[in-house]
Each structure stands twice: as structure tokens, then as C-alpha cells.
SEGUVEX-287895 format. One record per atom (N, C-alpha, C): residue in one letter; x, y, z. Coordinates in steps of 0.2 Angstrom, whole numbers, padded with zeros to 4 digits, always signed. Example, Ala and Ser with C-alpha at 12.3 -4.5 7.8 and 13.67 -1.06 7.14 Angstrom:
<atoms>
A+0066-0028+0039
A+0062-0022+0039
A+0066-0016+0039
S+0064-0011+0035
S+0068-0005+0036
S+0064+0000+0039
</atoms>
This chain:
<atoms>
X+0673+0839+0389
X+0669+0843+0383
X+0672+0841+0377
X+0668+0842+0374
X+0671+0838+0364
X+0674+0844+0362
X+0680+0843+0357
X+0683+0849+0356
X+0679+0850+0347
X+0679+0857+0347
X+0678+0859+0341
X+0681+0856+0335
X+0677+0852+0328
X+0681+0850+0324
X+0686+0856+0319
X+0689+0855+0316
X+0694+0860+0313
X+0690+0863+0308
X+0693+0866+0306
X+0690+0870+0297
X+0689+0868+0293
X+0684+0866+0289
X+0683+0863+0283
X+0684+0865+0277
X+0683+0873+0279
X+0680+0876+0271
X+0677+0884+0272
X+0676+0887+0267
X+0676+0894+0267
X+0667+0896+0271
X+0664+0897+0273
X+0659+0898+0275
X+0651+0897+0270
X+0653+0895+0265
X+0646+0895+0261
X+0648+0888+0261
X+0654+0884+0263
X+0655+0876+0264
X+0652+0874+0269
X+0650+0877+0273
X+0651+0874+0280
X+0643+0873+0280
X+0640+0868+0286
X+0634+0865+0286
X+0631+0873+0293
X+0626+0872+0292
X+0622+0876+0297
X+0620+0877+0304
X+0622+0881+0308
X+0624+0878+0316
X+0616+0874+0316
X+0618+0870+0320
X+0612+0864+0325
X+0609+0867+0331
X+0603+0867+0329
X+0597+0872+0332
X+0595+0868+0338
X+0596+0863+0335
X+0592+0857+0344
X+0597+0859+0350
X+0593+0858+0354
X+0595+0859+0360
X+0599+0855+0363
X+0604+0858+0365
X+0611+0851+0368
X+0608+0847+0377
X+0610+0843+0377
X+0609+0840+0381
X+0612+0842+0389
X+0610+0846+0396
X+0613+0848+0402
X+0619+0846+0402
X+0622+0839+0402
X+0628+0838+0403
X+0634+0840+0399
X+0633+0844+0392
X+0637+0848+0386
X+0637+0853+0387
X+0634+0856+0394
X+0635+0862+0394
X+0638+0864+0401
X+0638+0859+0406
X+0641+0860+0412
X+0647+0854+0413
X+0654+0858+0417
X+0656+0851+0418
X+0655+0847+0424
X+0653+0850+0428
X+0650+0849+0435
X+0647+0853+0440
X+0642+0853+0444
X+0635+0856+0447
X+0642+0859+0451
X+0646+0857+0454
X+0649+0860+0460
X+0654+0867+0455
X+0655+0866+0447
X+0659+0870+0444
X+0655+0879+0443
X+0647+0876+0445
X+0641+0882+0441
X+0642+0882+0450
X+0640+0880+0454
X+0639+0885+0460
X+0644+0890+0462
X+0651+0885+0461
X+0655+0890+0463
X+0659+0898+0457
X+0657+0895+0455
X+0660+0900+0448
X+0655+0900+0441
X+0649+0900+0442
X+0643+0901+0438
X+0643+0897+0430
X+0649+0892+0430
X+0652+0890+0426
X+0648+0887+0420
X+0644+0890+0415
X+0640+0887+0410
X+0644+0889+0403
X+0643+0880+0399
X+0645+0883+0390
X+0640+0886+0388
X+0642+0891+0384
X+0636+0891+0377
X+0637+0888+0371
X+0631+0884+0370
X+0628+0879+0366
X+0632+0881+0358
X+0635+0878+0354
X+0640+0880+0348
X+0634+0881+0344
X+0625+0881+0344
X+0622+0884+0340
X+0621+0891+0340
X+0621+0895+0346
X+0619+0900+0351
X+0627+0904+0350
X+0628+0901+0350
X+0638+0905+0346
X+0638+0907+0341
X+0637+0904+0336
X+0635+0904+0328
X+0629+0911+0326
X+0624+0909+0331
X+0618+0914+0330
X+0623+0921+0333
X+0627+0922+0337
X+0627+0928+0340
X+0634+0931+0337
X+0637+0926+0333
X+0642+0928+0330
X+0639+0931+0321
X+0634+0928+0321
X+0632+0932+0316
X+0630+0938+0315
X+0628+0942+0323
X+0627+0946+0323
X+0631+0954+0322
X+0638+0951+0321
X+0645+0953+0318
X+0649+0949+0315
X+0644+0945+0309
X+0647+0943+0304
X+0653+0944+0300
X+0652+0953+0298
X+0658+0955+0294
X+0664+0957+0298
X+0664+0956+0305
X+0670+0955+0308
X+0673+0951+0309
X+0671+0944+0310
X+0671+0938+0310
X+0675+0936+0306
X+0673+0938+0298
X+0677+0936+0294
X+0683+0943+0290
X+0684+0947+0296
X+0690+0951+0293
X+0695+0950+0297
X+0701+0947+0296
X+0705+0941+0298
X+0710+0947+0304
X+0710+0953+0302
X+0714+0957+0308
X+0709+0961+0314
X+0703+0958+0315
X+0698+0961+0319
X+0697+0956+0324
X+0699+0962+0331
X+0700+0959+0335
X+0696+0956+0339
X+0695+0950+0344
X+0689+0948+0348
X+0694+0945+0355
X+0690+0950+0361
X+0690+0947+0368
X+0685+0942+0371
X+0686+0936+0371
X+0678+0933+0376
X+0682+0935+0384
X+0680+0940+0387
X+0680+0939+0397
X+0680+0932+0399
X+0675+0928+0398
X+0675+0923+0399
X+0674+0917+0397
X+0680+0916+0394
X+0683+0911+0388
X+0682+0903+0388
X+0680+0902+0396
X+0680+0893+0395
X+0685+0888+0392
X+0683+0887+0388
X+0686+0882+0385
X+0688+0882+0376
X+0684+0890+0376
X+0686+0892+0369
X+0678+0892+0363
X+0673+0892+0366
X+0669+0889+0361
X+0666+0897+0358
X+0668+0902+0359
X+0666+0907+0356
X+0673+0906+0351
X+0679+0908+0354
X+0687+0908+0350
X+0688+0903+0346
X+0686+0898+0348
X+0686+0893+0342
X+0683+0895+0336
X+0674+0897+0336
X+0673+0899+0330
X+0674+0904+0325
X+0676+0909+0329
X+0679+0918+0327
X+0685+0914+0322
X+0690+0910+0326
X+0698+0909+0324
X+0694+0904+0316
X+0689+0901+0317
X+0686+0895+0309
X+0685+0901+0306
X+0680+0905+0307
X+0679+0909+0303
X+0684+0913+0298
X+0688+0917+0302
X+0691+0920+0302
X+0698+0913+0298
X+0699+0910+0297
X+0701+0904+0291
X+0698+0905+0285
X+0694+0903+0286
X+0689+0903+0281
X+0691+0909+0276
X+0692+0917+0278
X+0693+0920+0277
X+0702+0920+0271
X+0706+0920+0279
X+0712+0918+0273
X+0710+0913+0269
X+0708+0909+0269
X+0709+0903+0261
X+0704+0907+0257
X+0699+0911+0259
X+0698+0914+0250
X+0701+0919+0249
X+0705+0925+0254
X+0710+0927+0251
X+0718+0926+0249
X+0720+0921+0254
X+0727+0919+0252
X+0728+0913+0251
X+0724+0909+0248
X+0725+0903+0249
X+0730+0898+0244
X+0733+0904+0240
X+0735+0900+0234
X+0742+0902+0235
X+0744+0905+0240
X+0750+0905+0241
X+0752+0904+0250
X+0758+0899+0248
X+0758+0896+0256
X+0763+0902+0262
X+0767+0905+0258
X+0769+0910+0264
X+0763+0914+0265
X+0758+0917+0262
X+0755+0923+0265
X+0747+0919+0268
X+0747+0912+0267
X+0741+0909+0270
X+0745+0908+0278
X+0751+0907+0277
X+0754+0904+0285
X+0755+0911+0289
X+0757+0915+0287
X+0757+0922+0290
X+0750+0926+0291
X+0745+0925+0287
X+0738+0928+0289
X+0735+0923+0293
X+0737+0917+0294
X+0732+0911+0299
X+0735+0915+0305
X+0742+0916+0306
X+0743+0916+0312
X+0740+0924+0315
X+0741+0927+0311
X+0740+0935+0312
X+0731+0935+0314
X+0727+0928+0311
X+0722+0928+0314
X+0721+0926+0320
X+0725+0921+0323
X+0726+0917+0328
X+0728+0924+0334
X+0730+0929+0331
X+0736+0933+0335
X+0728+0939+0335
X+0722+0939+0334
X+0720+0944+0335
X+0713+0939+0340
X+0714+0935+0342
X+0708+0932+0348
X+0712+0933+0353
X+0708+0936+0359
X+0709+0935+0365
X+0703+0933+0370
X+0707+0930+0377
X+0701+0927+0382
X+0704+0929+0388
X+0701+0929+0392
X+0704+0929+0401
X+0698+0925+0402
X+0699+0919+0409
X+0698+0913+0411
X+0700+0913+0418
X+0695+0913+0423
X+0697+0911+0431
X+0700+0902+0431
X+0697+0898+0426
X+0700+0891+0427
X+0703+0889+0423
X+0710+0887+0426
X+0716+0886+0423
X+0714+0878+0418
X+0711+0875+0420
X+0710+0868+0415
X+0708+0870+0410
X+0704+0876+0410
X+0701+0880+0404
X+0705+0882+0399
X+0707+0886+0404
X+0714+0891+0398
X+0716+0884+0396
X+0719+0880+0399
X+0724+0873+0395
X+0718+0871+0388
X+0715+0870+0390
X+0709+0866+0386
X+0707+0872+0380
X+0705+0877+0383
X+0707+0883+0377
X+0711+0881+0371
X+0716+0884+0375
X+0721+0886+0371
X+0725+0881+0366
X+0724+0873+0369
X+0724+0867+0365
X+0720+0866+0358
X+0712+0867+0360
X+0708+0868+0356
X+0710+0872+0349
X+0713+0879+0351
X+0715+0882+0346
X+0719+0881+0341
X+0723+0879+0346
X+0730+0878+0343
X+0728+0871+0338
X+0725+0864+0340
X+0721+0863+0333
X+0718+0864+0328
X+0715+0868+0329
X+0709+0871+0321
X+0716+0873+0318
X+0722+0880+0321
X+0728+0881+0317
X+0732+0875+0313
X+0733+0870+0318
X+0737+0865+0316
X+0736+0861+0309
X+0727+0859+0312
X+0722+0858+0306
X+0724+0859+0299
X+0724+0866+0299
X+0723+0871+0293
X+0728+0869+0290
X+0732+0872+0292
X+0738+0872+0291
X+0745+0865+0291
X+0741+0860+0292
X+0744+0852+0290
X+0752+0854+0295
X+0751+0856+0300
X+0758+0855+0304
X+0756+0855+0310
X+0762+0851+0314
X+0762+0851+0320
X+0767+0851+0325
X+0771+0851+0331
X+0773+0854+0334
X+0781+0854+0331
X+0782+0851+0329
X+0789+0852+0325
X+0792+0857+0321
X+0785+0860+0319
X+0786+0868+0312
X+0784+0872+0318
X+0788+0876+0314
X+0791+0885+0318
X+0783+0889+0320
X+0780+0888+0315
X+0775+0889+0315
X+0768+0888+0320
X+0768+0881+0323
X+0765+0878+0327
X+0767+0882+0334
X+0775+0882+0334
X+0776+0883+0340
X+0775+0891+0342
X+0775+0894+0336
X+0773+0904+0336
X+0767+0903+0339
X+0762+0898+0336
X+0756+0902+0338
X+0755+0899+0346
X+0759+0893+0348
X+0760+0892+0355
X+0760+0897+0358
X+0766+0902+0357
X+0768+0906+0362
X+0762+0912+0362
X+0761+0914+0354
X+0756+0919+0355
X+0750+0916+0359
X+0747+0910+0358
X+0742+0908+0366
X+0741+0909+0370
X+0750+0907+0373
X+0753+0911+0380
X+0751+0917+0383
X+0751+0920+0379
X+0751+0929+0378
X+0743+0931+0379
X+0740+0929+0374
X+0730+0931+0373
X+0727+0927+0375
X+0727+0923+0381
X+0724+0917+0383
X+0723+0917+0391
X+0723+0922+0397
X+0724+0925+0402
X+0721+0922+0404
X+0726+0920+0413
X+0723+0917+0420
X+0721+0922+0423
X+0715+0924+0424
X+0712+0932+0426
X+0708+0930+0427
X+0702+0937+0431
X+0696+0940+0432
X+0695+0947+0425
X+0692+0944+0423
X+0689+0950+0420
X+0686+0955+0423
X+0685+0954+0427
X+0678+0959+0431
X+0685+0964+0436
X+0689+0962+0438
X+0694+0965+0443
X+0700+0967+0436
X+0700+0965+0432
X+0707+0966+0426
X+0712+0967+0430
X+0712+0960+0435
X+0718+0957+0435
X+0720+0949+0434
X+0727+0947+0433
X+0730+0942+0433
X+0729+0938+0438
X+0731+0933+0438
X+0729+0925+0444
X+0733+0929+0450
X+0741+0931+0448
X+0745+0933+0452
X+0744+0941+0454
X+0738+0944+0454
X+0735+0950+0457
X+0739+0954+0454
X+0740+0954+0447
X+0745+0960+0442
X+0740+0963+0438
X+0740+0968+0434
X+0736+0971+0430
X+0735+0966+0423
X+0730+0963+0421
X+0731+0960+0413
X+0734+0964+0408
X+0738+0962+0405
X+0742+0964+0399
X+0741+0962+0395
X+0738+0965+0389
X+0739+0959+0383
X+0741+0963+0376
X+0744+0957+0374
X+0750+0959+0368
X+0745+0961+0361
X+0746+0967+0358
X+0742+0969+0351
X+0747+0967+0346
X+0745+0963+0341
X+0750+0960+0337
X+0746+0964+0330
X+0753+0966+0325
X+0752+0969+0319
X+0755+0966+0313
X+0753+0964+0310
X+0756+0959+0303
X+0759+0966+0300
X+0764+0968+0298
X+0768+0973+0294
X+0773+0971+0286
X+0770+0964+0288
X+0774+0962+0279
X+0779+0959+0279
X+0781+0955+0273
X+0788+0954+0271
X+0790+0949+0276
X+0783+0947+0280
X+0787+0938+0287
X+0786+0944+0293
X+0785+0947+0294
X+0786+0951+0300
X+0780+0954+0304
X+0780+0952+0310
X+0775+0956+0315
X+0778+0960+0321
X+0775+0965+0323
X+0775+0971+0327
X+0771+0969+0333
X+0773+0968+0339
X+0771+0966+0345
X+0771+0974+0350
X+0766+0976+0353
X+0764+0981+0358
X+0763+0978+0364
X+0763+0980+0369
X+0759+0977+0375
X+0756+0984+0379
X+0749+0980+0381
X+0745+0987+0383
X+0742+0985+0389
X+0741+0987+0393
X+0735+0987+0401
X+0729+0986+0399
X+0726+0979+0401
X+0720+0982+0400
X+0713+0987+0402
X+0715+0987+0408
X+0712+0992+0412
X+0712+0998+0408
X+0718+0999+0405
X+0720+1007+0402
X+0713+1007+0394
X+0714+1000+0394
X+0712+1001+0384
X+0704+1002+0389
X+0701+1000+0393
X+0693+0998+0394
X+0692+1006+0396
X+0697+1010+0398
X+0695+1018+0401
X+0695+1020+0393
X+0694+1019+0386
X+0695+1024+0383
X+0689+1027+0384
X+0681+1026+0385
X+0673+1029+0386
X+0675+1033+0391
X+0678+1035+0395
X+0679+1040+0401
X+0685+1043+0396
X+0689+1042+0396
X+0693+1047+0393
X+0691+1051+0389
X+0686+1048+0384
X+0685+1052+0375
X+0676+1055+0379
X+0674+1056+0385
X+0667+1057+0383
X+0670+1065+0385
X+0665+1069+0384
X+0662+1075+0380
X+0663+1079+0390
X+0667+1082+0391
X+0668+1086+0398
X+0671+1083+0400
X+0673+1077+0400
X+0678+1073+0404
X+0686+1077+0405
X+0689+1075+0410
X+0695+1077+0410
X+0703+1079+0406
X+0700+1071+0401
X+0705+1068+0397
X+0702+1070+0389
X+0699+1074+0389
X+0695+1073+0382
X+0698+1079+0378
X+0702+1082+0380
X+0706+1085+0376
X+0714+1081+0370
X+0714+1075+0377
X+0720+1072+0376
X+0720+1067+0368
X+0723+1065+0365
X+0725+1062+0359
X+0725+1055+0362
X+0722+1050+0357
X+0723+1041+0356
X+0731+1041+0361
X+0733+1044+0357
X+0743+1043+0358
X+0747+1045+0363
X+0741+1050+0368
X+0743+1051+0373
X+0740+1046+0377
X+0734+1045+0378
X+0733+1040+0382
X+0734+1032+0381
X+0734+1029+0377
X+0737+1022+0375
X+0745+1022+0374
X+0748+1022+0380
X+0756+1024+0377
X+0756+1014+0380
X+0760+1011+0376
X+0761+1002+0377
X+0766+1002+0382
X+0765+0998+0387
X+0770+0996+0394
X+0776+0992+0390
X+0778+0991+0384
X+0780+0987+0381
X+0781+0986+0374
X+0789+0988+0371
X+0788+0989+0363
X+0791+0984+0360
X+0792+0979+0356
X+0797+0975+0355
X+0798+0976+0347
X+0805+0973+0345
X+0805+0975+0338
X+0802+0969+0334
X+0803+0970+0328
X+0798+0967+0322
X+0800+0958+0323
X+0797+0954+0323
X+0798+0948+0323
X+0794+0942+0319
X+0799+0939+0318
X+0796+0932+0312
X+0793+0927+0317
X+0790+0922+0311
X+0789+0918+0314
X+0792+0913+0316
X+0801+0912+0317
X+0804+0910+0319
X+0807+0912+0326
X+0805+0920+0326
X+0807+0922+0333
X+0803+0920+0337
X+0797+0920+0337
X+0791+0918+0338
X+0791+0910+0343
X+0794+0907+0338
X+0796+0901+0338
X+0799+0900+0345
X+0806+0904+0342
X+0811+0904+0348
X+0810+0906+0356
X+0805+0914+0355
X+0802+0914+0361
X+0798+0907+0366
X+0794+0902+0361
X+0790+0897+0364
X+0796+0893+0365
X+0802+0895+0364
X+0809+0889+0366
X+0812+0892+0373
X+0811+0898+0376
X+0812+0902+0380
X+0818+0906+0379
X+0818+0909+0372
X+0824+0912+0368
X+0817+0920+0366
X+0816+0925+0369
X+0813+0930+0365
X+0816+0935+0363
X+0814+0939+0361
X+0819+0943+0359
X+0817+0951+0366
X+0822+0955+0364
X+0820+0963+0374
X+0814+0966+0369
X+0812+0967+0374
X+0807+0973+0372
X+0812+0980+0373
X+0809+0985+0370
X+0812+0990+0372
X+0807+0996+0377
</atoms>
């Protein structure tokens, strides 16, 4: 599959997705990959159309996005351009808080993926359009942050079971840009975040209980740069507590 080009420009730059219709073979990678796993891309114009449909999310750079089934990225790739787009007209004039909000953009996509070539191919994708952006490559600290946050947002799962390859619960890490080079890392069940509509409806059991009672994070870690960040993707992380 073609990888998505990088970021060009703020969104009133950018050219207008391509309405023709792609051709069978851009959209599967093989007949045996759709029978057994239903495996079809959506078309990068048909992405465009439906991400407009939450535009002003899109382009608000700590708003978060899951694709269930992530492929190869071609929903993640666009949300992660757009959401670029974004930082450069707010921060573009300064390079600590453009390299701090790209990442915190980066750090607010997530996917789960049953095919492992996928996730690689994913999460390779991304970490381009970053790289792109940002004129760096695997030797800045920075590259290798958003490697590690990959690791983390980019699940060998079933979505439909909300579990891991290795039959564990998905976990995924909520990341919070707090200022001054520094993010706040949570980690939370997903299973736990998808029951908030049972917990909060109107008789239910739990429908007295508070956000903060029911969302408690399986996992708190203290505040970390993007060096730590870094280091983690070295196999150096810092304890959760």
C-alpha cells in the first residue's frame, strides 16, 4: 500500500481529497486477507469526506481519536495531518512548543489492529508525517518519544473482545501535555472507559457514582519529558506508581 504523503500545510493549503474512485487493488491487499479477516482500506477520499464530519475535532490538536480497526493507518494518518496543520498555525513560530504540541498530537491517536504487518506499517506511517513535520529523524529524542508513544496507542488486538493478541485486557495510555516540556501519562482499561453509557444512564446501578470513582487508571506515572520518553523507547522508562 502507498504510504500517505506528509504534511504540507495548514488546511486551506492543502488540495481537495480525490473523488474518483480508486482502483480494487488500493484497497485490498489480498482476496485471501478479506475472506479471512474482512480486510478492506478505506479510500483516502471517503476518509476526508467522513472526517469532515468532525472537522472541529480534527483540527483540535488534544482531541482524541480511536480507529477499532486501524489497518495501516489511513484514518490516523489524516486526523495526525490535520491535527498538524493545527500546531503550525498555532505554534509555529516557536520550536519548543511546535515539537511539544506535534507530539501531544501524535500522543492523542489511537488504533487496535488484529494484523501485526498492519500495526508495523501503521505505526511506521506515522511516525513519518512526525518526522516529516518536524525535519528529524531517528537520532532526535524526539523521534524516538513518539516511537515509544506508538508502542503504547497502536494495539495488537481485537476490538470487538477488548483484548490484547496475548488475551490480556487493552490498556491504553492517556497522555496530558502539562507545560514547561512535560507530559502526564495515565493508563486506563478499555473495557472500563467503553462501560462509561452503563454506568452514567438514568437507573443503572452505578449512576450515582462519580467520573473518579469509576475511571480510577491501572497505572500513574510521574510527569516526563521528551527525553524520558526517549529513554523509555531505549528500554530505560521511568516506575509507574
Amino acid at each position: 500500500m502507498k504510504k500517505t504523503s506528509s504534511l504540507t500545510g495548514p488546511p486551506e493549503a492543502e488540495a481537495g481529497p480525490d473523488l474518483r474512485p480508486k482502483p480494487a487493488n488500493e484497497l485490498i491487499k489480498s482476496k485471501k486477507r478479506v475472506a479471512d479477516h474482512g480486510e478492506v482500506f478505506t479510500p483516502s477520499w471517503l476518509v476526508d469526506v467522513m472526517l469532515d464530519l468532525v472537522k472541529g475535532e480534527t483540527e483540535r490538536i488534544d482531541a482524541r481519536f480511536l480507529e477499532p480497526a486501524c489497518g495501516s493507518g489511513n484514518f490516523l494518518v489524516r486526523v495526525l495531518q490535520r491535527k498538524l496543520a493545527a500546531v503550525e498555525i498555532k505554534f509555529g513560530k516557536s520550536d519548543f512548543e511546535k515539537k511539544h504540541y506535534t507530539l501531544l498530537a501524535l500522543m492523542c491517536a489511537y488504533g487496535i489492529e488484529l494484523l501485526p504487518d498492519n500495526i508495523a506499517e501503521c505505526r511506521a506511517n506515522m511516525l513519518e508525517i512526525l518526522g516529516d513535520y518536524l525535519k528529524i529523524d531517528q537520532t532526535d529524542d524526539c523521534y524516538r518519544a513518539a516511537s515509544f508513544v506508538l508502542a503504547q496507542n497502536i494495539v495488537h488486538g481485537d476490538a470487538l473482545t477488548m483484548r490484547s493478541e496475548d488475551d490480556a485486557p487493552i490498556t491504553f495510555a492517556e497522555w496530558g501535555y502539562i507545560g514547561r516540556g512535560k507530559y502526564q501519562r495515565r493508563d486506563f482499561r478499555l473495557d472500563v472507559l467503553t462501560g462509561s453509557s452503563a454506568f452514567s444512564a438514568e437507573g443503572s446501578l452505578f449512576a450515582h457514582l462519580g467520573k473518579h470513582e469509576i475511571f480510577t487508571p491501572t497505572k500513574t506515572y510521574p510527569p516526563m519529558t521528551i527525553r524520558d520518553l526517549a529513554m523509555a523507547a531505549d528500554g530505560v522508562p521511568k516506575e509507574a506508581a
